[in-house]
N, C-alpha and C positions, 0 to 999 in steps of 0.2 A: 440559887446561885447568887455569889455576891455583885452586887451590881459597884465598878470601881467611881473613882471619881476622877471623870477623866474632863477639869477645869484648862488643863497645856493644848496648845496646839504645840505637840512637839515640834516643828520647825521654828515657828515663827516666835512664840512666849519661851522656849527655853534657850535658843541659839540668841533671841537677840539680846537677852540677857545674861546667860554665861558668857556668851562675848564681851561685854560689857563689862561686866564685875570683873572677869578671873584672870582677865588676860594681866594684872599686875603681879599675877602669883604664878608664871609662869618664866620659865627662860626662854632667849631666845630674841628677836628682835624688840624694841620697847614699843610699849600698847599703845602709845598715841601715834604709832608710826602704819599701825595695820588697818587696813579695811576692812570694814565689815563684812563677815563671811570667812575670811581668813582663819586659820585654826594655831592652835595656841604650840606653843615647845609643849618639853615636855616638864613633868614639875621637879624645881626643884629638890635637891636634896633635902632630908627632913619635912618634906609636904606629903602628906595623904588625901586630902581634900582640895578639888578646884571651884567647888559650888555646894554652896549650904545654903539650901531655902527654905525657911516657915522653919517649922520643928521636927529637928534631926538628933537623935540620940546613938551613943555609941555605948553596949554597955548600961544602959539606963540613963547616962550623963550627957546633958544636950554638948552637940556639938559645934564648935567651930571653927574658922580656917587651920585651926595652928592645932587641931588636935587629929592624933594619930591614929592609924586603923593597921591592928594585925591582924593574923591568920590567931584562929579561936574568938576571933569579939565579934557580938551583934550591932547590928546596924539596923537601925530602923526609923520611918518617918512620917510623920502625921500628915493628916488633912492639908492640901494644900501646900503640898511638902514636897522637894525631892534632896539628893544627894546625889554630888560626882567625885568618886573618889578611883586611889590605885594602890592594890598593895603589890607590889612588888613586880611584873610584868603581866599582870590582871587589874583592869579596869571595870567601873562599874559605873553605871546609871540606874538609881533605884527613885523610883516612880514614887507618888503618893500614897499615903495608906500603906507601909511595906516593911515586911519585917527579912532579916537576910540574917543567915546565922555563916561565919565561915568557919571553917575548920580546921588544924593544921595537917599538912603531910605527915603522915608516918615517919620518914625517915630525917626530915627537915623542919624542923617546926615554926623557922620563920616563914613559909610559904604556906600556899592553899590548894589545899588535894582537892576538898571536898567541900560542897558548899548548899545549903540546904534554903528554899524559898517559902518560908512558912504561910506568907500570905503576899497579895498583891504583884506588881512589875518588874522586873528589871533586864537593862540592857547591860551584856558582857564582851567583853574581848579578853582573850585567854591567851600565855603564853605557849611555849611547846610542851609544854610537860602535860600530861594527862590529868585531868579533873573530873569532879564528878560534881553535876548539879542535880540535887533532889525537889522535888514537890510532895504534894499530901499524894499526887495518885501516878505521879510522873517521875522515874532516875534519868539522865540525859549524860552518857558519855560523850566526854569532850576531851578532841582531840585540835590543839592551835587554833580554836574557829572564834568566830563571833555568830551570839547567840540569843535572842529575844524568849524571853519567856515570862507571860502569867498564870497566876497560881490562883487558882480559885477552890474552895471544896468539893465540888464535882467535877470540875476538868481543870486538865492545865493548857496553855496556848506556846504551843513550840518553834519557833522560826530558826532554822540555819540559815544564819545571815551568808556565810559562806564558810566553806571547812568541811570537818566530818562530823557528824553527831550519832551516836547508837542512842535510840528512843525508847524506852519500854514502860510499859502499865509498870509500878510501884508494887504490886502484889500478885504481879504475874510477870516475871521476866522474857518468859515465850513469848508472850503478845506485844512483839517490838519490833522496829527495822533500822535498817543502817540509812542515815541520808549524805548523800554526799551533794554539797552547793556550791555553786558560785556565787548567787545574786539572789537571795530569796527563794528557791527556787520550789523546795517542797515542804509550807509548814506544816503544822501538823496540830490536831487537839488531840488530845489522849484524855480518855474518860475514865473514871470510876468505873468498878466493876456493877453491871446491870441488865447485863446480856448485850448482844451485838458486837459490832468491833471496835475495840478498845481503843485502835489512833485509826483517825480520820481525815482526808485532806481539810485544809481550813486556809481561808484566803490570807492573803499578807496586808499587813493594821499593823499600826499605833506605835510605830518608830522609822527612822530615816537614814540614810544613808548618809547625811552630816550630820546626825549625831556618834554613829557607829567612826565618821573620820575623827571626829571630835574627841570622843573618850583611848583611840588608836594613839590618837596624838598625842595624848598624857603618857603616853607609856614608849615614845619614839617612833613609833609604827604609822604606817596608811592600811586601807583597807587593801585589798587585791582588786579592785576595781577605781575606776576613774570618777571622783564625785565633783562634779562641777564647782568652779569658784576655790576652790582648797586652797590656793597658791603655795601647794609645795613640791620639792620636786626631790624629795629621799624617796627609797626606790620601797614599793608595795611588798608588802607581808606574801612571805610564800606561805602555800597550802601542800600540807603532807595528810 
C-alpha cells in the first residue's frame, strides 16, 4: 500500500494558513477585519481557487489564484502540496500527492456529474444534484453530502461527513451499503477484491470539521452541524 505523506496537521498548518493567504480573494467582510478562525465569503465571481500550495497543476499547467477549474479538467498536486478550489456548487480540498479527474454531466456540461480519485486525498462538499465519485476499488454515490475519501491501490478510506452516500467495491456492485450520516458517523474502507468483506468499519482520520465549514463557505454554505468559532450565522445545509 502506498504509504501518503501526511507532512499538514490539517487543523492547525492548513487553516492558519488558508486563513491567512485566501481571505483577500474572497467576498464578504475585509480580511484585516476577521479573526482568526473565522471562515471566509464565498469566492468571488471568476474565482476557482482559494489556496494553491507547493505544486498544483490543472490540465498539466501549474496553477494559480486566477486560474480556472472546469467540469472535464484534472487537478493534481505534488509532494507537499495541496489545492482549495470550487466549481460551480462543489468544493474541494485535495491533499498532497493527488491526482482528481472531474467529469462533465451528461446533460450539462458546465457541471460535474462524475468525478474519479486516481490517487491520494481529498475533501468534498457536493451540491443537490447527484454525483458520483470513483476510486481504483471504490464508486461512492452521492447524494448533497460532504465526503472524505482516500485512494490508495488496495483500499479506499470513505468517510460521510454527513448526507447520504451508496458505497460499493468498484468491480462488484452487490458488495456495497447505503450510509446515512450526520457527524462522521459510519466510515468505511472498501478493499480490493481478496476474499473477505469488501467494506469494513474504519475509524474517523485525517480531516476536520473546520475544514469541511471552510471549503462549505466557498460555496455559501455551513455544514448541518454546529463547528465551533465559525462566526457565522447563514442558516446550515439541509440533508435529503
Amino acid at each position: 500500500m502506498k504509504v501518503s505523506n501526511r507532512f499538514e496537521d490539517p487543523r492547525r498548518a492548513f487553516l492558519l494558513h488558508a486563513l491567512a493567504t485566501g481571505l483577500f480573494m474572497v467576498a464578504g467582510p475585509a480580511a484585516h477585519g476577521q479573526a482568526l478562525g473565522r471562515l471566509p465569503g464565498t469566492l468571488l465571481p471568476g474565482r476557482s481557487f482559494y489556496a494553491v500550495d507547493g505544486e498544483v497543476t490543472v490540465n498539466g499547467a501549474a496553477a494559480t489564484l486566477d486560474t480556472l477549474v472546469h467540469a472535464g479538467d484534472r487537478v493534481e498536486t505534488g509532494i507537499r502540496s495541496r489545492a482549495v478550489f470550487a466549481v460551480g456548487q462543489d468544493a474541494f480540498l485535495l491533499r498532497a500527492d493527488s491526482h482528481l479527474q472531474l467529469a462533465p454531466a451528461a446533460d450539462e456540461g458546465a457541471l460535474v456529474e462524475t468525478l474519479r480519485l486516481v490517487t491520494g486525498r481529498l475533501l468534498s462538499v457536493f451540491g443537490k444534484r447527484r454525483h458520483t465519485l470513483s476510486t481504483t476499488v471504490a464508486t461512492i454515490g452521492i447524494r448533497g453530502t460532504g465526503v472524505y475519501v482516500e485512494a490508495d491501490p488496495e483500499q479506499s478510506y470513505v468517510c460521510t461527513c454527513y448526507g447520504t452516500t451508496d458505497i460499493a467495491a468498484a468491480d462488484d456492485p452487490s458488495a456495497g451499503e447505503t450510509i446515512v450520516s450526520t457527524h462522521h458517523d459510519a466510515p468505511r474502507y472498501v478493499l480490493a477484491a481478496g476474499g473477505g468483506a469488501r467494506l469494513r468499519p474504519a475509524p474517523f482520520r485525517d480531516h476536520t470539521d473546520e475544514e469541511l465549514a471552510l471549503i462549505e463557505a466557498l460555496v455559501g454554505r455551513t455544514p448541518p452541524f454546529a463547528v465551533p468559532g465559525d462566526g457565522y450565522g447563514r442558516p446550515r445545509r439541509e440533508l435529503y
